[in-house]
C-alpha positions as CSV (number, residue, x, y, z in Angstrom):
1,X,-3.0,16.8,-20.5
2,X,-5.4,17.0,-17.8
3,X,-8.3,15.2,-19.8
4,X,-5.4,12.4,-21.0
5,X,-4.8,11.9,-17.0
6,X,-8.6,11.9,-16.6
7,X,-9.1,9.1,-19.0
8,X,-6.5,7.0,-18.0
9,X,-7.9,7.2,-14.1
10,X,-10.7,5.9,-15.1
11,X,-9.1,3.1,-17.3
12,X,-7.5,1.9,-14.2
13,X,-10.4,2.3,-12.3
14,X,-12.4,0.0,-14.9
15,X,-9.5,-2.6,-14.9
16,X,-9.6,-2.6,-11.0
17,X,-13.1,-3.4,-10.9
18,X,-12.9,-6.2,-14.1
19,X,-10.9,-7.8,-11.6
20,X,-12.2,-7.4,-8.1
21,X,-15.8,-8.3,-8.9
22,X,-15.2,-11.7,-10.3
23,X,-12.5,-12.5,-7.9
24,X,-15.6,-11.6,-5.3
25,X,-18.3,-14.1,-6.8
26,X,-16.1,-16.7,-6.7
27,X,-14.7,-16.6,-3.3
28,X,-18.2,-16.0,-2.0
29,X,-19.1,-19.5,-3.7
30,X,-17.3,-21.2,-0.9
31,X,-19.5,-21.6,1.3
32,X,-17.5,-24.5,3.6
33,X,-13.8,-23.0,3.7
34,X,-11.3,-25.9,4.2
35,X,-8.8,-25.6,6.7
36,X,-5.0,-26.2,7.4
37,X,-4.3,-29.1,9.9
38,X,-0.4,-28.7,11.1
39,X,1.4,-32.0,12.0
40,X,4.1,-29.9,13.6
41,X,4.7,-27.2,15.9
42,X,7.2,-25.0,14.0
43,X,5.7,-26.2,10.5
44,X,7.7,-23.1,8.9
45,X,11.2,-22.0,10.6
46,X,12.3,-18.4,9.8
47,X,9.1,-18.3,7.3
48,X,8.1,-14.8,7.9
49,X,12.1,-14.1,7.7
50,X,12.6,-15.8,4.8
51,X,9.5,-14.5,2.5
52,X,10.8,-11.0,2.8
53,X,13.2,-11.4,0.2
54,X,9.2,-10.9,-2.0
55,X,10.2,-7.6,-1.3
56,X,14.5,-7.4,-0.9
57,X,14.8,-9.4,-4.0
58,X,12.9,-7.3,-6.6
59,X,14.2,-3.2,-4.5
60,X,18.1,-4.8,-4.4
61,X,17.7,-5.3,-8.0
62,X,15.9,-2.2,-9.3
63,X,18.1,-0.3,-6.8
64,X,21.0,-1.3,-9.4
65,X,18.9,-0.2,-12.5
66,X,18.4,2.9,-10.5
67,X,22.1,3.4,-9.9
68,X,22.7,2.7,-13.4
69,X,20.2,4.8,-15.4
70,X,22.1,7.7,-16.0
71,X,19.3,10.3,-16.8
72,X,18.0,10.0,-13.7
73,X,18.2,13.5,-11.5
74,X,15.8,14.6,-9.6
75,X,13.7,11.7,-9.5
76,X,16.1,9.7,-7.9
77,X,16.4,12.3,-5.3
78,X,12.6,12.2,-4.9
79,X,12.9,8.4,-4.5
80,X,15.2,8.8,-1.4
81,X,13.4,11.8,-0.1
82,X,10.0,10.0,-0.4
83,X,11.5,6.5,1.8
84,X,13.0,9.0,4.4
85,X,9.1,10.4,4.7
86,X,7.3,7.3,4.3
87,X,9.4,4.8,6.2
88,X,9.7,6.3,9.5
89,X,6.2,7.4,9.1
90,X,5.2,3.5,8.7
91,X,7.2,2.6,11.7
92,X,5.6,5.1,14.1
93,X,2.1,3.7,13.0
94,X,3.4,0.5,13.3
95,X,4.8,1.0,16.5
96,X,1.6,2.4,18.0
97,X,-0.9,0.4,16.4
98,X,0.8,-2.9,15.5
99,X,0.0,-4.7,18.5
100,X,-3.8,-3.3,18.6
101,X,-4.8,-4.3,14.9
102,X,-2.2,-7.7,14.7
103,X,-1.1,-10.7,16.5
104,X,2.0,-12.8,15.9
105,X,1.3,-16.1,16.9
106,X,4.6,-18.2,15.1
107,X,7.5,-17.5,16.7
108,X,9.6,-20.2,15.1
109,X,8.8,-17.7,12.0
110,X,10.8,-15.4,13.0
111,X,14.3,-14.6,14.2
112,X,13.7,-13.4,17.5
113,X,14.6,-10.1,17.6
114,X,11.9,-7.4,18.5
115,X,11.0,-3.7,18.3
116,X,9.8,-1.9,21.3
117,X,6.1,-1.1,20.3
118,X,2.7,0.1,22.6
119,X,1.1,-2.8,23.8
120,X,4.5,-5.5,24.0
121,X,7.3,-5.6,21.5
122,X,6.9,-6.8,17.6
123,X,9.1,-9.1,15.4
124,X,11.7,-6.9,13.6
125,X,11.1,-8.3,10.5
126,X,7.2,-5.9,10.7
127,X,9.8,-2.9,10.7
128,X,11.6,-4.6,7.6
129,X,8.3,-5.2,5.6
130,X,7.0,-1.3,5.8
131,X,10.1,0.1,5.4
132,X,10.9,-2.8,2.1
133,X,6.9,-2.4,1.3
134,X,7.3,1.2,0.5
135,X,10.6,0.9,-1.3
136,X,9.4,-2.1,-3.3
137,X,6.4,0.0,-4.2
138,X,8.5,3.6,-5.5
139,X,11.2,1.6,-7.4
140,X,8.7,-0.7,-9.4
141,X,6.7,2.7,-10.4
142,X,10.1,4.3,-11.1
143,X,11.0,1.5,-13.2
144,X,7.6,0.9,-15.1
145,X,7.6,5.0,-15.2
146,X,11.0,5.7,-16.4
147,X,11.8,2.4,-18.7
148,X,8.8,0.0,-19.0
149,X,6.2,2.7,-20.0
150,X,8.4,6.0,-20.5
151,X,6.4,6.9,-23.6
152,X,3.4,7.4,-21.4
153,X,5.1,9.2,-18.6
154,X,5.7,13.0,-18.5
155,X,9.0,13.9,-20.7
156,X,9.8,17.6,-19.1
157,X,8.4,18.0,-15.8
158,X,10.6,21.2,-15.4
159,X,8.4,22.8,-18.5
160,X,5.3,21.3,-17.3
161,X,5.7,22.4,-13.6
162,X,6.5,26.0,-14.8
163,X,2.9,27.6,-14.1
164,X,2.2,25.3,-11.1
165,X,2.2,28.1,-8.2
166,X,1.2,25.7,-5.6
167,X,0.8,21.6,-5.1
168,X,-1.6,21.6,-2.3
169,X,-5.3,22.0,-3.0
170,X,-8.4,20.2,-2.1
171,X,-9.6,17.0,-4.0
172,X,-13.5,17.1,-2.9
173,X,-14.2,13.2,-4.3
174,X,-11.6,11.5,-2.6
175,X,-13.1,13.4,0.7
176,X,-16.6,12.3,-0.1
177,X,-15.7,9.1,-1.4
178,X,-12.8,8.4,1.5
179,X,-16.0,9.3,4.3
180,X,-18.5,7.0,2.6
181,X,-16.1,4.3,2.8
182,X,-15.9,4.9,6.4
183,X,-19.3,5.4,7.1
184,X,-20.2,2.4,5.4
185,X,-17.5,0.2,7.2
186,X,-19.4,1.4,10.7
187,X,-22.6,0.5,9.1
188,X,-21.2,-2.8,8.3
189,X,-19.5,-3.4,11.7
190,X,-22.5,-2.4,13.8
191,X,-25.3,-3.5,11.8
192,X,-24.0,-6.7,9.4
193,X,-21.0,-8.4,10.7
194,X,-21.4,-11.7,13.0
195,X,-20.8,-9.9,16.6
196,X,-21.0,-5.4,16.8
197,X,-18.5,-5.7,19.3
198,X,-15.6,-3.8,18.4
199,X,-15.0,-1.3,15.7
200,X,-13.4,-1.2,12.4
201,X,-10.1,0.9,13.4
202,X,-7.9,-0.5,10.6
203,X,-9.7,0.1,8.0
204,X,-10.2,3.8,9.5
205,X,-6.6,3.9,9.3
206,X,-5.9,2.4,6.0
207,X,-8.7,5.2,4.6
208,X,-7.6,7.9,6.1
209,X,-3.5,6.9,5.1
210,X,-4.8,7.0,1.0
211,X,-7.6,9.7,2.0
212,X,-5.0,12.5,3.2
213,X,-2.4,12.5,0.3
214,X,-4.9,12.0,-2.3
215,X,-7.3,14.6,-0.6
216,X,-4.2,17.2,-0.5
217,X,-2.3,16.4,-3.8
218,X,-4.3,14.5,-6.1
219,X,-5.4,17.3,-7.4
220,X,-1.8,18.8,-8.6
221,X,-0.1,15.2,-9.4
222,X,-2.6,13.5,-11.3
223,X,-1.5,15.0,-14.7
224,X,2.0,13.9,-13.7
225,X,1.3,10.1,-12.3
226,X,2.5,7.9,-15.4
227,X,-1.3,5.6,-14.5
228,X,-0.3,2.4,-16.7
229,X,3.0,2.2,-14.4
230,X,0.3,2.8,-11.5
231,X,-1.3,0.4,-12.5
232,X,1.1,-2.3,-13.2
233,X,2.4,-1.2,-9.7
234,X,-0.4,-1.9,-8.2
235,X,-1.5,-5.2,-9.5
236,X,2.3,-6.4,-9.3
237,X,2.4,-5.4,-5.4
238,X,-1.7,-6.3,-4.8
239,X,-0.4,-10.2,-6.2
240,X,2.4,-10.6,-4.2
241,X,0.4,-9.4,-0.9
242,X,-2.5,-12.0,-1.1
243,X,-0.1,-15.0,-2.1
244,X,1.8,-14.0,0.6
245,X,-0.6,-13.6,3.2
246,X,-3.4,-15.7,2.0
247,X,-0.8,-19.3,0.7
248,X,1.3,-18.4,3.6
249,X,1.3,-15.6,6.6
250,X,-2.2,-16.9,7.8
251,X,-2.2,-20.3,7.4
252,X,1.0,-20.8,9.2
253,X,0.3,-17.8,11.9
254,X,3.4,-15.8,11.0
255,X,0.9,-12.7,11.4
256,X,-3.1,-12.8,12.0
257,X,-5.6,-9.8,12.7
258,X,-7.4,-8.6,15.7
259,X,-11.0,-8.8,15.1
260,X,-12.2,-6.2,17.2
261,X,-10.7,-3.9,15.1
262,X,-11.4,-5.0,11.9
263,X,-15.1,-4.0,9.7
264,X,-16.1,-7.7,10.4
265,X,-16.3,-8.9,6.6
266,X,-13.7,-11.9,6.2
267,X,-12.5,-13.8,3.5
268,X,-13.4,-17.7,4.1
269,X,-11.7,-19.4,1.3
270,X,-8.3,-17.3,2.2
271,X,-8.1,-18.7,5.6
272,X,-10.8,-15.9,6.6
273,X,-8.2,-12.9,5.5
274,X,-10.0,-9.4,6.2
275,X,-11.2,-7.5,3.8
276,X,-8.3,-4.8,4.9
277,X,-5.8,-6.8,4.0
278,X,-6.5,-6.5,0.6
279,X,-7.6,-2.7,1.1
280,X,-3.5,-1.8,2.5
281,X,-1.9,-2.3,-0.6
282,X,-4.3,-0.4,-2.4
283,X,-3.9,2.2,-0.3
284,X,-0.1,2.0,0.0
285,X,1.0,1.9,-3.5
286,X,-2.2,5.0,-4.0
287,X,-0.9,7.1,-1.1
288,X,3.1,6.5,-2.0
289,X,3.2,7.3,-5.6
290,X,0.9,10.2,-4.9
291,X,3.5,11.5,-2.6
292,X,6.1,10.9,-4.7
293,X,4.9,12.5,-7.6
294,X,4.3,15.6,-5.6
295,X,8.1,15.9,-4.3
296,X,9.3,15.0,-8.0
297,X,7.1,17.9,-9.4
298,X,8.3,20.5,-6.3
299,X,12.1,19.7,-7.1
300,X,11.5,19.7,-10.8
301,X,9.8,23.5,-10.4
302,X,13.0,25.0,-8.5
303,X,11.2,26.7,-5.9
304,X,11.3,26.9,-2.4
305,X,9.3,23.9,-0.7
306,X,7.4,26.9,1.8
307,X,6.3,28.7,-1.4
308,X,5.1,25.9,-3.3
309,X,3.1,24.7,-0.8
């Protein structure tokens, strides 16, 4: 089982990178972005409002096939248990870092209403999109896990979690690979990017959010994680992201980036979109299925959560 899970890592791994580098040459060939000239002031009322149904759309209708699919025990308990740790969790962040790695230029975008926050209050509909991000991201691995590719997934997790004494352990590679990534984003900021003023706090973040539940579980859950629904997760989720922010949130200011906290390396022909855009739902749908295979394997074992820690 373990060398199956290993194998089908790397698969993903592979497909990931068939992808990214190719996508990377060609956006590097434009060398003279174009840019978006706006013959209005409010060129998209309610916009940012409006596109979150991306995300209330697709979890409103696989909360139904959830609802419906009978055999469904304990993971749908691990569903709800892994929104009620994620989501606040995503708020607080937001709340105390929103304002210093965002801006949120477009109010027409938006309805209005704002969420206290450190630095001056956010649009509610930031709170909407983490809390619908995460959701969005568990049901469609649920889905892919449970119906679209259950003959990969695991069929007894109660006999396969039987000799599993504990669920936390070290992962050494994601440590070393999760500190050379922020290493090399220093190195970048400091020594590459067009000013080394400022330094690359989101991505920091957005490392050290996959780093610690990969780091911690990876270990346990990767036999468990169904990787063709990872992966079908993640490109589904990765699409939606960069059409919405690169066709839409940027160009029409519903949300921009702070430089000064950002590695430095944008993206030109996507309205100069930061290379940690595209890292957060990587590291999102990585870090929430992790964590959700790890509560589905503790309440499939029966033990006590203290002990199987």
């Amino acid at each position: 089982m373990l060398k199956t899970s290993r194998r089908a890592t790397a698969v993903v791994a592979y497909l990931i990178c068939m992808l990214v580098l190719p996508v990377a040459l060609t956006l590097n060939s434009i060398t003279t972005p174009a840019t978006l000239t706006l013959n209005t002031d409010d060129p998209s009322p309610l916009g940012y409002t409006i596109s979150l149904s991306l995300f209330l759309f697709p979890s409103a209708a696989l909360l139904f096939w959830m609802w419906r699919f009978q055999k469904l025990t304990f993971q749908r308990k691990a569903f709800f248990l892994t929104v009620a740790l994620l989501a606040p969790a995503g708020i607080v962040l937001d709340v105390l870092f929103g304002n210093t790695f965002f801006t949120f230029q477009n109010h027409g975008a938006v309805l209005g209403i704002t969420f206290p926050a450190i630095g001056g209050p956010i649009p509610i509909e930031e709170i909407v999109f983490y809390i619908f991000g995460f959701i969005t991201v568990l049901l469609l691995y649920a889905w892919c896990d449970e119906y679209w590719f259950e003959k990969y997934n695991v069929p007894d997790y109660h006999a396969e979690t039987a000799n599993i004494k504990r669920v936390l352990g070290i992962h050494w590679p994601s440590v070393l690979v999760g500190g050379g990534l922020i290493a090399m984003a220093v190195i970048y900021r400091k020594s590459f990017a067009e000013s080394a003023d400022g330094f690359p706090w989101y991505f920091i973040y957005l490392t050290v959010m996959a780093l610690v539940p990969s780091m911690a579980l990876l270990k346990s859950t990767r036999p468990f994680i169904n990787w063709r629904a990872f992966s079908f997760t993640l490109f589904v989720i990765v699409l939606i992201s960069l059409i919405w922010e690169s066709t839409q949130a940027l160009p029409y200011q519903w949300w921009d980036y702070q430089p000064r906290a950002m590695m430095g390396l944008f993206i030109g022909a996507w309205h100069n979109l930061p290379i940690e855009a595209v890292v957060l739902w990587f590291a999102v749908s990585y870090a929430t299925i992790i964590v959700f295979e790890a509560i589905k394997i503790w309440l499939a074992s029966g033990k006590k959560l203290g002990a199987f820690l």
